[in-house]
C-alpha atoms as an extended CHARMM CRD file, in Angstrom:
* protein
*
       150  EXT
         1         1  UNK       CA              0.0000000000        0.0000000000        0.0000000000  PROA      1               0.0000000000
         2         2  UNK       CA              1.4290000000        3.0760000000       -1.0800000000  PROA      2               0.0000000000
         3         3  UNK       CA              1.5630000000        6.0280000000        1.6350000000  PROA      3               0.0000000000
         4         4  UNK       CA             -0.0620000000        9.2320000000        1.0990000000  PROA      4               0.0000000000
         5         5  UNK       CA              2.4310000000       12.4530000000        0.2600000000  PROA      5               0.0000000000
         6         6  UNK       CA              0.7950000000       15.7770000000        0.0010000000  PROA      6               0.0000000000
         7         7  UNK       CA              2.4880000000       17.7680000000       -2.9180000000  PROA      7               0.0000000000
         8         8  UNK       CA              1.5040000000       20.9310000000       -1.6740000000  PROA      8               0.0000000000
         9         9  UNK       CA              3.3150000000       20.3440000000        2.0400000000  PROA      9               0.0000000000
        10        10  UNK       CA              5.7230000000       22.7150000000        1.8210000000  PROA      10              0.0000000000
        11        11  UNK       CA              3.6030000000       25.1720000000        0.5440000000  PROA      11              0.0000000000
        12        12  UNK       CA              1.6030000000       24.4780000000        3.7210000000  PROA      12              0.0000000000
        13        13  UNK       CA              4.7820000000       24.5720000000        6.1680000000  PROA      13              0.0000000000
        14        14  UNK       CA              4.8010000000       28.4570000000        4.8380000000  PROA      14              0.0000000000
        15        15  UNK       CA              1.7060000000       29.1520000000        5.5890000000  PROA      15              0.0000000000
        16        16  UNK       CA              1.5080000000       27.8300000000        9.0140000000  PROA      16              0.0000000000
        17        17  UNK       CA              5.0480000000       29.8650000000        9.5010000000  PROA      17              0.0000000000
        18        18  UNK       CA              3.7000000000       33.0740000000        8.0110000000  PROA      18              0.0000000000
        19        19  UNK       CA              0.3890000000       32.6670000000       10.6970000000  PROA      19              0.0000000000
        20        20  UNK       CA              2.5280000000       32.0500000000       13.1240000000  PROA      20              0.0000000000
        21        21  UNK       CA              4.5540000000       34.8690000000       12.4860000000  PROA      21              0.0000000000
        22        22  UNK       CA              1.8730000000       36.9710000000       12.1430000000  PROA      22              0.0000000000
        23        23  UNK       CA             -0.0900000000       35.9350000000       15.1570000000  PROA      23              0.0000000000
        24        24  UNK       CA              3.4890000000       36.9430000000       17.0060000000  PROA      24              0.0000000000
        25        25  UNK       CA              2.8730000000       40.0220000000       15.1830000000  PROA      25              0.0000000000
        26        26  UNK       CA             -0.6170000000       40.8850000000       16.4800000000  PROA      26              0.0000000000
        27        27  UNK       CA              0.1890000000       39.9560000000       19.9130000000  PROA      27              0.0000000000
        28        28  UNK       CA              2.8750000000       42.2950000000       20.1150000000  PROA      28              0.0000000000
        29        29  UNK       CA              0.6630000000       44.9850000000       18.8480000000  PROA      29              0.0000000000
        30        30  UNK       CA             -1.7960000000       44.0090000000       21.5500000000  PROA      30              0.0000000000
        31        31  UNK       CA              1.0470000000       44.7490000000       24.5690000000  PROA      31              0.0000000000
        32        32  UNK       CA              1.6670000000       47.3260000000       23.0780000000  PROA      32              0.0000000000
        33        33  UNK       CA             -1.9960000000       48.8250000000       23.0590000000  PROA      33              0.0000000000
        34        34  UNK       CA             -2.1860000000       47.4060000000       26.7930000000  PROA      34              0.0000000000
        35        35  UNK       CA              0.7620000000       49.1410000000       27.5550000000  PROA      35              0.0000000000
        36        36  UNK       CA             -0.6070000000       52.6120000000       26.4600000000  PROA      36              0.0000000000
        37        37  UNK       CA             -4.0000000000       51.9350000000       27.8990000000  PROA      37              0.0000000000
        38        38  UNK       CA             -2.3250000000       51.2780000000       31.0240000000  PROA      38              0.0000000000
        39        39  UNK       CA             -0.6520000000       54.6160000000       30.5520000000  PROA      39              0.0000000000
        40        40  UNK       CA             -3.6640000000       56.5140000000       29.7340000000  PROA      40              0.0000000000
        41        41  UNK       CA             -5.1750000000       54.7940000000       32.9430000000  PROA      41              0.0000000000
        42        42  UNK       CA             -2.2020000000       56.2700000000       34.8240000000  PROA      42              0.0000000000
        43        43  UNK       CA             -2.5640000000       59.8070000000       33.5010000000  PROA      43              0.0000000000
        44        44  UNK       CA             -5.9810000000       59.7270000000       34.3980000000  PROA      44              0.0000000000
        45        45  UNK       CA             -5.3780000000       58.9620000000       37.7770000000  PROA      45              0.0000000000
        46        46  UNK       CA             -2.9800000000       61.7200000000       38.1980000000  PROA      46              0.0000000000
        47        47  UNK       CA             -5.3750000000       64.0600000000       37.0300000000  PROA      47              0.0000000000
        48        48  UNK       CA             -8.2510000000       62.9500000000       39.4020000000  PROA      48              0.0000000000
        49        49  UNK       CA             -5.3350000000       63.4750000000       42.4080000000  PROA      49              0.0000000000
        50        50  UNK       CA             -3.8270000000       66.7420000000       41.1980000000  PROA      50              0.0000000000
        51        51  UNK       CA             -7.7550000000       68.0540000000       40.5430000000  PROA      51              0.0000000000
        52        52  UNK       CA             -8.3500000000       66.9040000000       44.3320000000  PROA      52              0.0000000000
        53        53  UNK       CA             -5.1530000000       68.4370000000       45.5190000000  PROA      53              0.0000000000
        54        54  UNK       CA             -6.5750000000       71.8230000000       44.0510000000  PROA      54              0.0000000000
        55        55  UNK       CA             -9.4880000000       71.5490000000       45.7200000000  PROA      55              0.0000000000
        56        56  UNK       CA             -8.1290000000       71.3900000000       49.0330000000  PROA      56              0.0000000000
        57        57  UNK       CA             -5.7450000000       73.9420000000       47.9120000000  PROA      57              0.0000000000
        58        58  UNK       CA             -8.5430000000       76.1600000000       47.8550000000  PROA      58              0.0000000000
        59        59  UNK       CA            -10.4370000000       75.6230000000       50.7380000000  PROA      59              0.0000000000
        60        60  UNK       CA            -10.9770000000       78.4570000000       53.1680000000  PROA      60              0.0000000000
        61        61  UNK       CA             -7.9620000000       79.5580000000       54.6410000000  PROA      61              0.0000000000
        62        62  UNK       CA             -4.5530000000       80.1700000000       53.7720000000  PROA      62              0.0000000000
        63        63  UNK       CA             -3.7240000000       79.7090000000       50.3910000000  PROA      63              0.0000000000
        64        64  UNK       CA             -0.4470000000       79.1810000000       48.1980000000  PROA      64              0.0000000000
        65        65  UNK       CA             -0.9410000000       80.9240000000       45.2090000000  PROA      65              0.0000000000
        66        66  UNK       CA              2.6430000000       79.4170000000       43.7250000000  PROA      66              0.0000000000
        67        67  UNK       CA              1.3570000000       75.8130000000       44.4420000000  PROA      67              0.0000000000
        68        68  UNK       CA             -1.9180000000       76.1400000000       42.6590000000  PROA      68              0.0000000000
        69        69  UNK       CA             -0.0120000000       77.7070000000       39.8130000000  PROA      69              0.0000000000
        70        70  UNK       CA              2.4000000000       74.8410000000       39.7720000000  PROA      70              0.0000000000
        71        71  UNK       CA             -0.8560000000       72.5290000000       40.1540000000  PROA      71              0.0000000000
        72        72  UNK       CA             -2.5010000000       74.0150000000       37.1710000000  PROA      72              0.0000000000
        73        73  UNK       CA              1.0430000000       73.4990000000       35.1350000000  PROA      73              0.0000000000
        74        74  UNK       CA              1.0150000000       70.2420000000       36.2110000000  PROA      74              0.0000000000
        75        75  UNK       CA             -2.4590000000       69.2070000000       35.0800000000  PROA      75              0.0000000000
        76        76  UNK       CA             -1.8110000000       70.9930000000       31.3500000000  PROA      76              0.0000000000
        77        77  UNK       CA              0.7000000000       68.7820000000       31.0320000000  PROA      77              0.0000000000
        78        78  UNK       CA             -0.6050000000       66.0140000000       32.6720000000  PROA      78              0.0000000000
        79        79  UNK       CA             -3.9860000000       66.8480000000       29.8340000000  PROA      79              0.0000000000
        80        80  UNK       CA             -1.2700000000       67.0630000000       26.8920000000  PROA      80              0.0000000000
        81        81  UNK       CA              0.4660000000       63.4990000000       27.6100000000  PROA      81              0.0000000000
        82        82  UNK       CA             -2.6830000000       61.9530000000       27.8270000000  PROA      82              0.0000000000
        83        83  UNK       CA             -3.6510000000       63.5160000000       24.1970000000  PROA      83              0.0000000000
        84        84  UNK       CA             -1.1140000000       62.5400000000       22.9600000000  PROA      84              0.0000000000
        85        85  UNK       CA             -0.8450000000       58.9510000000       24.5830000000  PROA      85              0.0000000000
        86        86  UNK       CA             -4.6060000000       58.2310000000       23.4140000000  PROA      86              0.0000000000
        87        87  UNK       CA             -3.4150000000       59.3320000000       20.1020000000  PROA      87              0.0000000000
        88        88  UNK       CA             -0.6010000000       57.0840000000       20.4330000000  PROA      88              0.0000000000
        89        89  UNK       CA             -3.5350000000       54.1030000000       21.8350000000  PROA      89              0.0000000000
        90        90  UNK       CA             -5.8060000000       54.7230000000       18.7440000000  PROA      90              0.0000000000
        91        91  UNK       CA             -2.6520000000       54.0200000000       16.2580000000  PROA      91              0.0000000000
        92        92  UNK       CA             -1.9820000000       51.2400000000       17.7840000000  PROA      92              0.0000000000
        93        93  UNK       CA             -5.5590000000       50.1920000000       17.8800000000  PROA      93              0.0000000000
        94        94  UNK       CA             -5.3330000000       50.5150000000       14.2180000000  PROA      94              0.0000000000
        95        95  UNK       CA             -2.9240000000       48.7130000000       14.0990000000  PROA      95              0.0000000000
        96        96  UNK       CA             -4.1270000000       45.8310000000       16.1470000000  PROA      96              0.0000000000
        97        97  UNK       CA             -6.9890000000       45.4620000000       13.7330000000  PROA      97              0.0000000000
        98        98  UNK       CA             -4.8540000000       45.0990000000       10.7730000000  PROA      98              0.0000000000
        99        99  UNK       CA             -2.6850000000       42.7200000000       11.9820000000  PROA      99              0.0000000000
       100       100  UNK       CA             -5.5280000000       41.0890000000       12.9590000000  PROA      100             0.0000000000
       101       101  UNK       CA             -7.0240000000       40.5700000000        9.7840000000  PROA      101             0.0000000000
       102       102  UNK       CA             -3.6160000000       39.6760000000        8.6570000000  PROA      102             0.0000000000
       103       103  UNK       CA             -3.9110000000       36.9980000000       11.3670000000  PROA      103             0.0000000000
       104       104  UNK       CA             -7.2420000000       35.7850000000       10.0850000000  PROA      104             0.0000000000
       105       105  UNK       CA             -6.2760000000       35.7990000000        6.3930000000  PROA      105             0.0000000000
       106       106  UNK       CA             -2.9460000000       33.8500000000        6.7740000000  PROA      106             0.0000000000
       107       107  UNK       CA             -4.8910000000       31.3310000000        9.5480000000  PROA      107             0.0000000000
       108       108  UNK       CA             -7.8630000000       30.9780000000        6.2410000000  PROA      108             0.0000000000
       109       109  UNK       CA             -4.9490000000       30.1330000000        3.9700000000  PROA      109             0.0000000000
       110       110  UNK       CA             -3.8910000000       27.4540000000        6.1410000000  PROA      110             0.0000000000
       111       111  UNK       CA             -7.2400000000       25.7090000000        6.7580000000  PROA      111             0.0000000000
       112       112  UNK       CA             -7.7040000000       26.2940000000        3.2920000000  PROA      112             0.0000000000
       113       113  UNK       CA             -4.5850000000       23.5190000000        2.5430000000  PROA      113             0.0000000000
       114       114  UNK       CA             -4.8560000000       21.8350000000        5.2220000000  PROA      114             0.0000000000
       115       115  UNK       CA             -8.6350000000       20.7430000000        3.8490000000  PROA      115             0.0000000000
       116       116  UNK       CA             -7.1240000000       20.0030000000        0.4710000000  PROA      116             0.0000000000
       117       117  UNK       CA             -4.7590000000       17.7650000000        2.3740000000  PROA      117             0.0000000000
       118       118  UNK       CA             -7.8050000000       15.9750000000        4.1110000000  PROA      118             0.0000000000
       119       119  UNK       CA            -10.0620000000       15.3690000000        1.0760000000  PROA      119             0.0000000000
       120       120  UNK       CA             -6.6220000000       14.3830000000       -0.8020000000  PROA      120             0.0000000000
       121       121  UNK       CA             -5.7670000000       12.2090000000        1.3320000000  PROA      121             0.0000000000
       122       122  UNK       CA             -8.9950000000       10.5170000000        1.5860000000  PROA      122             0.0000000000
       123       123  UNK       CA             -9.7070000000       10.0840000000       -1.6590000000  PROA      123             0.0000000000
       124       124  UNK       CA             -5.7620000000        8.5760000000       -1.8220000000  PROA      124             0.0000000000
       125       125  UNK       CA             -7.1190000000        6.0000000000        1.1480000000  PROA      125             0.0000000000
       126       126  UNK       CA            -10.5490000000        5.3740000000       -1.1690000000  PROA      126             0.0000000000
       127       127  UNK       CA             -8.4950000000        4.5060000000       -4.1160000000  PROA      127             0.0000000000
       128       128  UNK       CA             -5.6690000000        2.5940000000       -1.9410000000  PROA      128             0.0000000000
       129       129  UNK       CA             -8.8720000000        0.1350000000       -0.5880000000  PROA      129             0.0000000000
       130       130  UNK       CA            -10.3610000000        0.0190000000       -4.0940000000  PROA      130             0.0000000000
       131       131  UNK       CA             -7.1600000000       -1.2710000000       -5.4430000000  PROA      131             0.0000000000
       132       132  UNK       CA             -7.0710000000       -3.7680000000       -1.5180000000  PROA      132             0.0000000000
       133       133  UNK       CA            -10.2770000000       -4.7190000000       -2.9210000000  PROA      133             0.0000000000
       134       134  UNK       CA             -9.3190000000       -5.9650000000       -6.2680000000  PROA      134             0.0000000000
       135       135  UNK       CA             -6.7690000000       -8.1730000000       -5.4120000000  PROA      135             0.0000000000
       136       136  UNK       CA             -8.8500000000       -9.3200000000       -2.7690000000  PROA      136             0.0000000000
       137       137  UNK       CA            -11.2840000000      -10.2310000000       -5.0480000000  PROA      137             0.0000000000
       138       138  UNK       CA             -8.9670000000      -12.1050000000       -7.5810000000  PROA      138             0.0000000000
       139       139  UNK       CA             -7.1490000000      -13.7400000000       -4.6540000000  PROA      139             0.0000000000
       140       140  UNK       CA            -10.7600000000      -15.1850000000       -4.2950000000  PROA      140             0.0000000000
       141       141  UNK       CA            -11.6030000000      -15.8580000000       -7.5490000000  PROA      141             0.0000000000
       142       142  UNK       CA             -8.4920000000      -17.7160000000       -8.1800000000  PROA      142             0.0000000000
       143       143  UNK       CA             -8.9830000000      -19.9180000000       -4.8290000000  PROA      143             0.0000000000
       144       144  UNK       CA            -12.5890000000      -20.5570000000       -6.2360000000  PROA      144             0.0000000000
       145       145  UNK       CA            -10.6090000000      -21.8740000000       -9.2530000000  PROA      145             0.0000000000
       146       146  UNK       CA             -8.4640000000      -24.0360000000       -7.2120000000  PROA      146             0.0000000000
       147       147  UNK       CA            -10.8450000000      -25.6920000000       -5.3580000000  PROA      147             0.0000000000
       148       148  UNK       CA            -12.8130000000      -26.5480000000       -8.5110000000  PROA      148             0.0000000000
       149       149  UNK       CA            -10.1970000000      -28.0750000000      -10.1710000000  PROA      149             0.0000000000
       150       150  UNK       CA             -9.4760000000      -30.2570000000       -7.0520000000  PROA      150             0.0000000000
């Protein structure tokens, strides 16, 4: 019985590499989009503390005018970095979504081959038990023979 050999194998080997490689590649994207969210989340928190530092800045009483000014610096740039980090999160975002139909494309290619490999190779093991058949069926025909003659 010959054994099955897909002629398209190494074709598939590349494909399964190039998903791979691009599932690496969309994972990485998502860190990265985790690791500016976190950011954003940081900046945000900074802002809620500096905005409740001001308040109690400016409760009755004595009051620093120099810290609220350097509170008020603080919180523009505080509002600037987080622009530009959510900027930064909806690149990346972008980005995430096409690698991840990069992902989905290369993983289609590769179920795509890997069901020619299936239906070739079981229409290989259909023809291979045909052929099984056959002799099986001239093995008995020819002991029929035999036992006639005897």
């Amino acid at each position: 019985m010959a054994t099955f050999h897909f002629r398209l194998a190494t074709l598939l080997r590349l494909r399964e590499a190039d998903r791979d490689e691009r599932r690496a590649q969309l994972s990485d994207a998502q860190q990265a989009e985790a690791i500016v969210a976190a950011r954003v989340g940081e900046i945000d928190r900074e802002i809620g503390l500096i905005r409740l530092l001001g308040q109690h800045a400016t409760a009755p009483g004595k009051v620093d005018v120099d810290q609220l000014l350097d509170m008020q610096r603080y919180d523009t740039q505080l509002k600037l970095e987080r622009d530009a980090a959510e900027d930064q999160r909806q690149k990346i975002e972008q980005e995430v979504e096409r690698r991840l139909e990069r992902a989905i494309a290369a993983d289609r290619e590769v179920r795509i081959l890997e069901k020619l490999r299936e239906s070739q190779s079981e229409r290989h093991r259909h023809e291979e038990e045909k052929v099984e058949q056959k002799r099986f069926d001239e093995l008995a025909g020819q002991l029929a023979f035999y036992r006639e003659e005897s």
